[in-house]
N, C-alpha and C positions, 0 to 999 in steps of 0.2 A: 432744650437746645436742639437734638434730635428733629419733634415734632415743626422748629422755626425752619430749618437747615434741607427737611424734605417736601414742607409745601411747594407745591407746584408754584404758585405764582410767585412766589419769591425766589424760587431757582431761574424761572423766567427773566426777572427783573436783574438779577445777579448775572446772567447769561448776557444780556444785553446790553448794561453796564459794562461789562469785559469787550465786550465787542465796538463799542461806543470808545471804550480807550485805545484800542487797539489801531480804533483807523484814526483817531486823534493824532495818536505816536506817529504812525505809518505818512501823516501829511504834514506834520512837523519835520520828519527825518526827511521825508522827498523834498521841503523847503529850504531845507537846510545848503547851504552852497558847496559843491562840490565841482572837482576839477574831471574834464575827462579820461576815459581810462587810460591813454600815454602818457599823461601825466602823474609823477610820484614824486616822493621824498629820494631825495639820491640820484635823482637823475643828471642827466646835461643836455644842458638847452643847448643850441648851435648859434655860435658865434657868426657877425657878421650880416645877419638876413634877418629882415623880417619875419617873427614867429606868431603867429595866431593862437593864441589861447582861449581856451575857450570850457565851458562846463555848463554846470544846473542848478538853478534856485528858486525863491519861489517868484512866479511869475508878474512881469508889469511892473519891477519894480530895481528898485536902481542899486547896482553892482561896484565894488571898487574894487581892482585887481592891484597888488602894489608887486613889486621886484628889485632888489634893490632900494635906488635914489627914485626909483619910475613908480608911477602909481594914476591909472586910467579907470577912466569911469563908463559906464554904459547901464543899460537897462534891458532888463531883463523881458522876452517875449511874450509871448501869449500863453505858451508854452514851458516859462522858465530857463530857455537857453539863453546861453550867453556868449558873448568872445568879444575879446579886444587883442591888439595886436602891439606886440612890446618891439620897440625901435631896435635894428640891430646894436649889436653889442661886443664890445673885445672879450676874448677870453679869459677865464677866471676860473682861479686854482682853488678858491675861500667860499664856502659853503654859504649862500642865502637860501630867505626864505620866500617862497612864492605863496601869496596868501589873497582869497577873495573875501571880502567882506559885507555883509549884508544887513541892514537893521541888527546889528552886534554878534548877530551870529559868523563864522566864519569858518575858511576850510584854508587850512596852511599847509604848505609841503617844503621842509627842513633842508638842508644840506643839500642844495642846489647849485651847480657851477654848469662855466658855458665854454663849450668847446665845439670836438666834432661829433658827430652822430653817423653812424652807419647799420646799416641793416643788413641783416644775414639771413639765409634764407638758401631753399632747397629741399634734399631729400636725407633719408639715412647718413651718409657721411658727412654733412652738415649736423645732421639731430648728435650726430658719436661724440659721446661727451669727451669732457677732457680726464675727468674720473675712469674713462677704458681706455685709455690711450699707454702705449710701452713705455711711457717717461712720466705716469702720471704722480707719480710718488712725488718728486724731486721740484713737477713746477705749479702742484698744486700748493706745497709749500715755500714753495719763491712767489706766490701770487698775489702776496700784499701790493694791490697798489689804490690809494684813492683814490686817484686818479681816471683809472681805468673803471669803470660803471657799464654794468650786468643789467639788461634786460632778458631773462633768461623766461620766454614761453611755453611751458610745458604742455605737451597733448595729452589729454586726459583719457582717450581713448587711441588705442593704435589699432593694426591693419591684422593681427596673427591669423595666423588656418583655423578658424575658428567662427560659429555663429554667434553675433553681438548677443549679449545680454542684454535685461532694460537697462542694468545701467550706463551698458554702453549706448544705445540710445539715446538714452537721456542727456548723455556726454557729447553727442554729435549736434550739436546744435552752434551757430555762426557766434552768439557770446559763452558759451560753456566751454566749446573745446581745447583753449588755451587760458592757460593761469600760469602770474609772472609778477612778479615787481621790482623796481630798478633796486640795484643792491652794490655796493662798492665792494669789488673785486678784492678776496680776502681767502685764506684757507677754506674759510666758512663757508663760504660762496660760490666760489668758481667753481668747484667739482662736477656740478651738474649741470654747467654751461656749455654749450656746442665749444668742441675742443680748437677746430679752425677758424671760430668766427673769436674767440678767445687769444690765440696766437695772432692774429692779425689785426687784433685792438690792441695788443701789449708791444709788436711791431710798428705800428702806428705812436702807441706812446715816446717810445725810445726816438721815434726819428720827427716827431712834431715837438715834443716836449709841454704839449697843454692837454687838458684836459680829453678822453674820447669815451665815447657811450657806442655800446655795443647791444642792437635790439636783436632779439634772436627768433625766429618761428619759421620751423620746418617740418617737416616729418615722414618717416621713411616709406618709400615704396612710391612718393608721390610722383603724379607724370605732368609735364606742363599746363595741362588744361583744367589741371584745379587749383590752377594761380592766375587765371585770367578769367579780368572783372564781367562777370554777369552780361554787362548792355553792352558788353564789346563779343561776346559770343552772341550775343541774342541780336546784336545788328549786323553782323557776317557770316553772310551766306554761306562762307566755304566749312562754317562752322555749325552749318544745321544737324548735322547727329551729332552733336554735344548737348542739345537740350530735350528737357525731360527725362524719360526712361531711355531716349534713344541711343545717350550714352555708353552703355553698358553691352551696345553691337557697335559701338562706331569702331569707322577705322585708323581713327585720329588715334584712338588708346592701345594700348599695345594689351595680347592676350592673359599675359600673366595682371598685369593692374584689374581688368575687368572681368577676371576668373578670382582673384583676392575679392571684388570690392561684394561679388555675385553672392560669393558664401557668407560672407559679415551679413551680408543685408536681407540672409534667406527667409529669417523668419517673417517680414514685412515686405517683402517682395511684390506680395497681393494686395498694399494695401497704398499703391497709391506711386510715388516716386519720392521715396526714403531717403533721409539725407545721408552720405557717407565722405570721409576724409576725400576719399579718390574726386567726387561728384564734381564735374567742371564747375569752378567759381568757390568752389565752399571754400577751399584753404585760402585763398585772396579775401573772403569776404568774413573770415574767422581768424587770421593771421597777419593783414595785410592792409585792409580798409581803413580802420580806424588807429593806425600813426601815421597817415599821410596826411594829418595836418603838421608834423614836424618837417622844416624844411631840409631835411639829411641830408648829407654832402654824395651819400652812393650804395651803391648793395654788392655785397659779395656773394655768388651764388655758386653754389655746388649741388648737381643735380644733371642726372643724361642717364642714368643707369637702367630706368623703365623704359625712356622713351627709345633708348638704342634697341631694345628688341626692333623694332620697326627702323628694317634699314631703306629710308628713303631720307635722302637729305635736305630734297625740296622741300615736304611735308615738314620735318622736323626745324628746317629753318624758320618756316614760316611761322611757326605754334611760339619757338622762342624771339624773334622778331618782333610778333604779336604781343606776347606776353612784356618784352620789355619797352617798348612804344606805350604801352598804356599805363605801366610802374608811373614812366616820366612823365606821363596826362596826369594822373592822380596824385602825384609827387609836387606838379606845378614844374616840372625841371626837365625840357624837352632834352636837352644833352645830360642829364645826369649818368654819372659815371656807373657803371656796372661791368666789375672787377671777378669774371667767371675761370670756374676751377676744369680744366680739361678732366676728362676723363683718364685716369691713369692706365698702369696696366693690369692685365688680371689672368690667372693660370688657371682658365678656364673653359674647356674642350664644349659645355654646352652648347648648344643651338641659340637660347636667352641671353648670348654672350656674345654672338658671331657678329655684331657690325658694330662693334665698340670701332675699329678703325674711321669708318666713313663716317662714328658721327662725330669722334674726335677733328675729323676734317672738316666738319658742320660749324663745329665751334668755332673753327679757325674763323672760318670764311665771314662765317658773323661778324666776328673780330675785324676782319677785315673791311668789312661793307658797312658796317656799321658806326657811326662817330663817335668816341668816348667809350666803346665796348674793349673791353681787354680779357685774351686769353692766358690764362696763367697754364704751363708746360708742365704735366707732372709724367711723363712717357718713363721716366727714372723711378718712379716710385711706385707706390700700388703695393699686391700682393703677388708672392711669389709662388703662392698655393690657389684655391679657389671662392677664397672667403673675400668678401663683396665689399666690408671694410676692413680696409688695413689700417692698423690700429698705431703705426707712426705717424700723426696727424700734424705736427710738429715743422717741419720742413714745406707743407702743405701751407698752411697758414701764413710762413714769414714770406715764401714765393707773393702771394697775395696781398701781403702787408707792404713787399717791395715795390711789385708793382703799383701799385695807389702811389706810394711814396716818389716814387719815378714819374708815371705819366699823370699821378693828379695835382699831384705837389710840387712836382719840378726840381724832387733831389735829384743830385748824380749819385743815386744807388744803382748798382747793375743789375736788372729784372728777368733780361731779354737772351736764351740762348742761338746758338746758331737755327737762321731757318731757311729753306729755298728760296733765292734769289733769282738764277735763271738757270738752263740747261744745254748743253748743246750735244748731238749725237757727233760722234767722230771716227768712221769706220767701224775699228770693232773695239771700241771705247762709246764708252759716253762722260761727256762731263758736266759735271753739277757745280755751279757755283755758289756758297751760302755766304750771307750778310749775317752782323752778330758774331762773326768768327774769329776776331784779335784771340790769339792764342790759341787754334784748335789744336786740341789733343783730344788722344782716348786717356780712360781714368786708369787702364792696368797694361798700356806699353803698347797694346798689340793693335794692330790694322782695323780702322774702323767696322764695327758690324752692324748688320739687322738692315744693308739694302741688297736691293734686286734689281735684276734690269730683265727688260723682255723685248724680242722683237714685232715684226708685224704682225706677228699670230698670237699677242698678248699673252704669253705663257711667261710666268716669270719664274727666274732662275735667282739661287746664290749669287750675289759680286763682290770680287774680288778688288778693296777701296782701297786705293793710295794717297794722301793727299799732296798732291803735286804743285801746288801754289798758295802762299802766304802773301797777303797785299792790305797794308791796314788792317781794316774790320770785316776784310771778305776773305774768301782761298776758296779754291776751288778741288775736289776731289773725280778722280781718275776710277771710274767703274769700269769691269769689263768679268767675262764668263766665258768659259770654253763652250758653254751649252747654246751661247747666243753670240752668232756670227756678223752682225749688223744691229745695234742696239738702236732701241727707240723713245724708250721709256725707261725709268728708273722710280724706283716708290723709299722707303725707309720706314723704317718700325711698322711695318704695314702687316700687323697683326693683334689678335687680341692680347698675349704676352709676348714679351721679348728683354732682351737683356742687354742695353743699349748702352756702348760706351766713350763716345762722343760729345766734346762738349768743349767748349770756348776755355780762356785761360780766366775766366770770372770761376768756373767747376758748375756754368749753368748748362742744360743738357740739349741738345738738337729738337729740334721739335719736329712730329712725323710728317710725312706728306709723300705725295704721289704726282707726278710730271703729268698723268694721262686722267686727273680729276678733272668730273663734269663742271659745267660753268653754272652758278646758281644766278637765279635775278635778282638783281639786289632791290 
C-alpha cells in the first residue's frame, strides 16, 4: 500500500484526477442559476414599477423566472446572463417565492413581499448602529416587525489611525468591501443596522402600512467624492484631481479625509494607485452600483461632517449636486427623492468643526434649488459635548421618516419647522418674518435665542427677540441690540453649537439661516 500510494506516477494521475473534478464542480456551480447580488430571500421588491431581474446561468440557453401567478422566459447570453422584467405589482404582506429555473436546476429566493424600497447611505452617523444608540435596549426589543426588511451592508474594512494590514487590502476591493443579506427586522436582526436608516423604515411602516425594505451602505469618515460614479468624475473636468493618485492633494477632499486615507495606504503607496474606502468612486462602485437595478422609491442621506472642514459652499454644492444628479441617472429616476439629514449641532471649539454653519446653509440651499430634495432640521439635536456622534439617533430618524411621509407620500404629518421667510431692517430694529410658524413659541418660557444682528460693518452682536406678530403660519419676530444702532442683517443658530429654543406649535425647531448669505448657482 505504502509502495502504490508513493509512486510518482500515480500521485500524478491522482493529482490530476482531483483537479479534473475540481474544475468539473467549479462549472457545474457557475452554471448553475443564480440571482444577482440585491437579490435575496427576505427581501421587498417595490410595488408599482417595473422591476428588472436579472442573474447567471449557464450560457445560450433558456431561462424561466417565475413570481408569483408571473412567470417569464428568456435566454441566457454568451456569457450566461440573464434579466427579465416582472410587470409592476400591488403590495403584498405574504411571503413568495422568486425562483429561476434552468434544465431542472434552479435558484429560489423564499419569503419575498412587494412594497417600498429605500436606500440609506452616508457617513459614520448613518453607519451608528441602532445597538449604540441611548434607547437601544427598549427598541431593539420592540423590533419585531416582518414587515420591515434589513439590508444591513457591513464594511469589512474601516478608516482607523492605523496602516492597512493585507487583510485590510484584501478587503478594500469594489465586491469584498460590503457583505449583507436582506433579513426581516427582529431582535435578532436589527442591532447592527444603521440606527436612522432603521427608525425611518419603522416610521415609514407606521404611516404607509405595507410592506418597506431598508438597504443600508455607508461608512464613516467618507467625503462625497467616493460616492460619485467613476465616468462622471472622469468626464468633468472640474473634477480632474480626483483621478488617479491625484486625489490624495486635491482640493475637492478636505485634510483630515486625505491625511486618514494617506496612513491606511502607507504601506503601498509605492506601488501604484492603491484602492481605499476614501478613493473617489470606490464607495459608489462597492456600495451603490450594483442595486441600481432595483427601482427604489428614494435615499436617505446623512453625511457633510468631512466635507464641512472645507468651508466653501460653491465647491461643496457642487460635489453634492453632482453626486445626487447621477444617483437619479443610475437609479433611472431623474426626480427621485433624496430625504438628507442636516447637519446638527456639536460643542466643538476645533478648527475641523468651524464651517458646520455655512455648510448646514449648503444643505438648505440644495434643498431649495433642487426638485424632490429635502432637508431634514436637526439644529435641536447633536451633541452637547464634542463627540461627532450623538448617540440619540431616534428623533433623527422619525424627522426623516416624516418628512418622506409629508413631501413624498402626501401625509398631513407635520415635518417642517419655522424657517426665514423675508426680513425687513426698521431703524433700530430689524424684522424677520418666518413661514412654518402656526404656534411659535420657545420650549422653556423665555425670549427667543441664538440670533444676531449686525450693521454695515458686519460685526455681529447678541439680539434682543420679541415675537411681535402672529398671522396664520407666519409671525414675525422684533430683533434689536444696544451694540447696533441701524440694523442690516440678522443670522440665527449661526454657530457650530448652540442651544436653540424656538419652534412652531408642532414642538418642530427653526431652522438656521443668515439674511446676508451668498447666492449659489443653482
Amino acid at each position: 500500500m505504502n509502495s502504490f500510494s508513493n509512486n510518482p506516477q500515480t500521485m500524478r494521475l491522482h493529482t490530476s484526477c482531483i483537479l479534473a473534478a475540481a474544475i468539473a464542480l467549479h462549472a457545474a456551480w457557475a452554471d448553475t442559476p443564480r440571482f444577482d447580488r440585491v437579490f435575496g430571500s427576505h427581501m421587498v421588491l417595490p410595488h408599482g414599477k417595473n422591476i428588472l431581474v436579472s442573474g447567471t446561468a449557464a450560457p445560450n440557453r433558456e431561462i424561466t423566472v417565475t413570481f408569483g401567478n408571473t412567470a417569464l422566459k428568456t435566454k441566457t447570453d454568451s456569457k450566461g446572463k440573464w434579466s427579465v422584467t416582472l410587470p409592476p405589482m400591488p403590495p403584498c404582506a405574504t411571503g413568495q417565492t422568486l425562483a429561476a429555473v434552468q434544465n431542472g436546476d434552479s435558484a429560489k429566493l423564499e419569503d419575498v413581499l412587494v412594497g417600498e424600497v429605500w436606500l440609506a447611505s452616508g457617513q459614520s452617523n448613518m453607519l451608528f448602529r441602532l445597538n449604540q444608540t441611548t434607547t437601544a435596549k427598549e427598541d431593539i426589543a420592540a423590533s419585531g416587525d416582518d414587515q420591515l426588511r434589513l439590508l444591513n451592508n457591513v464594511p469589512q474594512a474601516h478608516t482607523n489611525n492605523a496602516p492597512y494590514s493585507a487583510k485590510d487590502f484584501d478587503a478594500v476591493t469594489t465586491d469584498n468591501f460590503y457583505k449583507g443579506q436582506w433579513a426581516a427586522s427582529s431582535p435578532a436582526t436589527s442591532g447592527p443596522m444603521t440606527a436612522v436608516g432603521y427608525y425611518f423604515g419603522k416610521k415609514l411602516r407606521e404611516g404607509l402600512g405595507i410592506p418597506v425594505g431598508i438597504i443600508h451602505s455607508s461608512l464613516g469618515g467618507s467625503e462625497i467624492a467616493a460616492w460619485i460614479p467613476r465616468q462622471v468624475i472622469n468626464a468633468n473636468n472640474s473634477f480632474r484631481t480626483l483621478r488617479g493618485n491625484h486625489w490624495l492633494d486635491s482640493p475637492l477632499i478636505s485634510d483630515w479625509v486625505r491625511g486618514r486615507a494617506r496612513k491606511n495606504i502607507s504601506p503601498r503607496l509605492n506601488q501604484g494607485s492603491p484602492d481605499h474606502p476614501y478613493k473617489p468612486a470606490f464607495l459608489y462602485e462597492s456600495g451603490i452600483a450594483w442595486t441600481t437595478a432595483l427601482p427604489i422609491t428614494g435615499v436617505i442621506w446623512y453625511q457633510g461632517e468631512s466635507d464641512a472642514e472645507i468651508i466653501d459652499n460653491a465647491q461643496n454644492s457642487m460635489l453634492l449636486k453632482t453626486m445626487i444628479s447621477s444617483w437619479r441617472k443610475a437609479f433611472r429616476n431623474p426626480e427621485m427623492p433624496f430625504v438628507m439629514i442636516q447637519l446638527p449641532r456639536i460643542n466643538d471649539p476645533s478648527k475641523i468643526r468651524a464651517g458646520w454653519p455655512e455648510f448646514r446653509e449648503m444643505q438648505d440651499a440644495v434643498a431649495k434649488t433642487v426638485p424632490k430634495v429635502y432637508s431634514v432640521n436637526t439644529i435641536d439635536l447633536g451633541s452637547t459635548n464634542s463627540d461627532v456622534h450623538p448617540p440619540f439617533k431616534r428623533p433623527v430618524g422619525e424627522r426623516a421618516g416624516n418628512t418622506a411621509l409629508n413631501k413624498v407620500y402626501g401625509k398631513k404629518i407635520p415635518c417642517e419647522g419655522p424657517a426665514l421667510k423675508a426680513f425687513k431692517p426698521s431703524g433700530s430694529n430689524i424684522l424677520v418674518q418666518l413661514d412654518q410658524a402656526a404656534g411659535l413659541t420657545t420650549t422653556d418660557g423665555k425670549e427667543p435665542a441664538q440670533f444676531e444682528i449686525a450693521g454695515t460693518d458686519g460685526t455681529y452682536h447678541p439680539a434682543v427677540a420679541e415675537i411681535i406678530n402672529r398671522k396664520g403660519n407666519t409671525a414675525v419676530i422684533r430683533l434689536s441690540s444696544p451694540e447696533v444702532k441701524s440694523p442690516k442683517h440678522a443670522r440665527y443658530c449661526w454657530n457650530r453649537f448652540v442651544t436653540p429654543n424656538l419652534v412652531n406649535g408642532n414642538q418642530l425647531p427653526a431652522r438656521p439661516f443668515r439674511t446676508d448669505e451668498p447666492v449659489l448657482k443653482k
